[in-house]
C-alpha positions, -999 to 999 in steps of 0.1 A, spaced: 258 264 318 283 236 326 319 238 328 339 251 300 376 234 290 400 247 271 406 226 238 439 230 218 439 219 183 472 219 164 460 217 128 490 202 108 478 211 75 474 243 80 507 254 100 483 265 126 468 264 165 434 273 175 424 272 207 388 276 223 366 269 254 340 240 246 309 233 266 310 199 286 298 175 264 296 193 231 307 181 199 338 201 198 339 200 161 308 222 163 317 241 192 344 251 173 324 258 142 302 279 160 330 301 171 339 310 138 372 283 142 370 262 108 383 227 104 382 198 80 350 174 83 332 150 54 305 128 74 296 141 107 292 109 116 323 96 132 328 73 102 351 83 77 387 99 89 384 138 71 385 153 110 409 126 125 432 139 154 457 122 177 451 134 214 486 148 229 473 157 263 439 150 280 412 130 276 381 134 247 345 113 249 347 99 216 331 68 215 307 74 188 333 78 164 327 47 143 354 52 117 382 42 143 389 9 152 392 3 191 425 -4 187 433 34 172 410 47 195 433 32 227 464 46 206 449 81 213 432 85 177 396 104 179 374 119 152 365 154 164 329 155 146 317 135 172 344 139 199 325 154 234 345 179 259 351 164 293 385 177 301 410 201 292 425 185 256 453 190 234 453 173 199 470 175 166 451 171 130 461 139 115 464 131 74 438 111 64 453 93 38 475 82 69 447 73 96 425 54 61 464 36 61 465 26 99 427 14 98 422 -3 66 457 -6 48 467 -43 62 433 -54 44 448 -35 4 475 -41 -16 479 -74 4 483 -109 -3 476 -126 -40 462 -97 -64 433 -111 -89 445 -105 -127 426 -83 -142 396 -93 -167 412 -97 -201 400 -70 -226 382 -89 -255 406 -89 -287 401 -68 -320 
């Protein structure tokens, strides 16, 4: 077995902290799973934003998660479903709603809005 690190998760929407020891290059989203510690997920694919977390201490392998830009990823933004253990971490659940907002929000609600079609007359 390889080395074990110690993975804090502060999970905002639910006023709580878990903490576990993950295997060295497990999916700690599973790890945690597996030890009975239950968090939010959709894909499990590192492409939408349901497990997003901000890293406050530490370092996670996440470059598989494809639903954060580089840019959020260097801002300390990782998706946990396919975030690996490689070091002691600390992170905090984010609100997806907010992380969808960071990513995506300067390309909505932007710029000249289309009219809507007209609704054919009575």
């Amino acid at each position: 077995m390889g080395k074990l690190f110690k993975i804090v998760v502060h999970d905002r929407q639910h006023s709580q902290t878990i903490t576990a020891q993950v295997p060295e290059g497990r999916y700690i989203l599973q790890a945690l799973e597996e030890q009975g510690k239950v968090l939010p997920f959709s894909c499990r694919n590192g492409c939408c934003t349901t497990c997003a977390v901000r890293v406050k201490a530490g370092l996670l392998d996440h470059r598989e998660a494809l639903g954060l830009c580089p840019a959020l990823r260097e801002k300390g933004y990782g998706l946990l479903c396919v975030a690996r253990a490689i070091a002691d971490v600390e992170v905090e659940t984010q609100d997806e709603d907010e992380v969808y907002e960071l990513q995506f929000g300067r390309y909505f609600g932007r710029g000249r809005i289309r009219p809507a079609i007209p609704l054919e007359e009575e």
